[in-house]
C-alpha positions in Angstrom: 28.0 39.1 -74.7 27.3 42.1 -72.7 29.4 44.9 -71.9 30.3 45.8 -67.8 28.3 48.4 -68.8 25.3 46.5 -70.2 25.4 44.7 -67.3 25.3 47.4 -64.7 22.1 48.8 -65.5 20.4 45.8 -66.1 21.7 44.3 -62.7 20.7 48.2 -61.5 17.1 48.2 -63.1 16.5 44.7 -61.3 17.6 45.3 -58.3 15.7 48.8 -58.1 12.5 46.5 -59.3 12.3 44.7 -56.0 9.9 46.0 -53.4 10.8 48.1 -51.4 14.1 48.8 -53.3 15.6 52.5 -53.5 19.4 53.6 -54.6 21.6 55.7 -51.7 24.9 56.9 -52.4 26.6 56.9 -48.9 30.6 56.0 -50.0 30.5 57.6 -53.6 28.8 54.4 -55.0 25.8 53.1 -55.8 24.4 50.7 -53.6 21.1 49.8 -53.7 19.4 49.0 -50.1 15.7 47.5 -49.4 14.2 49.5 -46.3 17.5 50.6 -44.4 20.0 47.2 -45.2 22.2 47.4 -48.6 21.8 44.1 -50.7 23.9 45.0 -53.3 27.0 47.2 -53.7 27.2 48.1 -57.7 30.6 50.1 -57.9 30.3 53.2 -60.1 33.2 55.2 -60.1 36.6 54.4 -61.4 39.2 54.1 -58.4 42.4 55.5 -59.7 43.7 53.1 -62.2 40.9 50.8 -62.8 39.3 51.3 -66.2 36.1 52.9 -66.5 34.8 49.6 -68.3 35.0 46.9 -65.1 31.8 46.3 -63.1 32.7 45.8 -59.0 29.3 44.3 -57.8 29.1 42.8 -54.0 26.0 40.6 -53.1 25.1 38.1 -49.5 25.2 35.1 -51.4 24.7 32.2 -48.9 23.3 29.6 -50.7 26.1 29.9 -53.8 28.6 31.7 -52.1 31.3 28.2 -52.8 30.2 28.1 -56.5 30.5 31.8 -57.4 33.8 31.6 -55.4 35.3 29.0 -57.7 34.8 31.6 -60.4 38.0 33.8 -61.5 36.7 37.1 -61.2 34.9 36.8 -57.8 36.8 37.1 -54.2 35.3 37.2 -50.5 34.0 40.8 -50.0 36.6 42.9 -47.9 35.8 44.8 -44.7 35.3 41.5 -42.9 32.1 41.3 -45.0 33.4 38.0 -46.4 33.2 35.9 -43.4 29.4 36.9 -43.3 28.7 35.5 -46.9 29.3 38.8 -49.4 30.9 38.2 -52.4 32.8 40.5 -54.5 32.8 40.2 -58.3 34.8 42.8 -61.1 33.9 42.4 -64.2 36.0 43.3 -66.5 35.0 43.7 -70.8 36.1 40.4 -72.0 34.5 38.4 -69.0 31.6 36.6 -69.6 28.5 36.5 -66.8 25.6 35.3 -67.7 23.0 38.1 -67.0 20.5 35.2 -65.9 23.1 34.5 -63.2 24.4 38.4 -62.5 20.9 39.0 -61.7 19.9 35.4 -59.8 22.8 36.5 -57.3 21.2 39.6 -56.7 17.8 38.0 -55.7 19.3 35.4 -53.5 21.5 38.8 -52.0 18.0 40.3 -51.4 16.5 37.3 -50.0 19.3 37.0 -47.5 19.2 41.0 -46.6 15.2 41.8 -47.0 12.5 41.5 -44.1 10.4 38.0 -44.4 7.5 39.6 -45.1 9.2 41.3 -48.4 10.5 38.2 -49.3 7.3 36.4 -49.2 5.7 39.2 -51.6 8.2 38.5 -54.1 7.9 35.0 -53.7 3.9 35.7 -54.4 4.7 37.9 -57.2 6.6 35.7 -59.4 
């Protein structure tokens, strides 16, 4: 079982592996954005009592938004982003995620958030 932390950079390393990918820092956390639209918020910082070992990770996750809601760590994304499809997930040590499916929400995140033509060069690509 990976740690939060195991599963940060590996969800990190991915998501930075899609074209057109690149990290910004614009509210004190990491989120990574492909052109000019975030696809992923991956929560680095430790908000004043939250442990330094939970993972906060938001993705657009249309097409499993219901499933990954039924799960006990995830809630609708606040900021109104909820209604829109985002999802909210902490991860705390103890929890088990699959990294097969951290990282599967991700893609379907930047399929959801990434220009067609992007999305067909990963498509080609894999």
């Amino acid at each position: 079982m990976a740690s939060p932390a195991e599963l940060r950079a590996a969800a990190r390393t991915f998501a930075l592996s899609l074209p057109e990918a690149w990290e910004d820092f614009p509210w004190g956390e990491s989120t990574i954005k492909v052109r000019k639209k975030v696809f992923v918020f991956l929560g680095n910082y430790a908000p004043e009592g939250v442990p330094d070992d939970v993972l906060r990770v938001s993705a657009k996750l249309p097409q499993s938004m219901t499933d990954v809601l039924a799960l006990p760590f995830a809630t609708p994304t606040g900021y109104g982003l909820g209604k829109h499809g985002w999802v909210s997930l902490r991860i705390e040590a103890g929890v088990t995620v699959a990294l097969e499916d951290l990282l599967g929400w991700i893609e379907e995140s930047y399929r959801a958030v990434a220009p067609k033509t992007l999305v067909k060069a990963l498509h080609a690509s894999r």
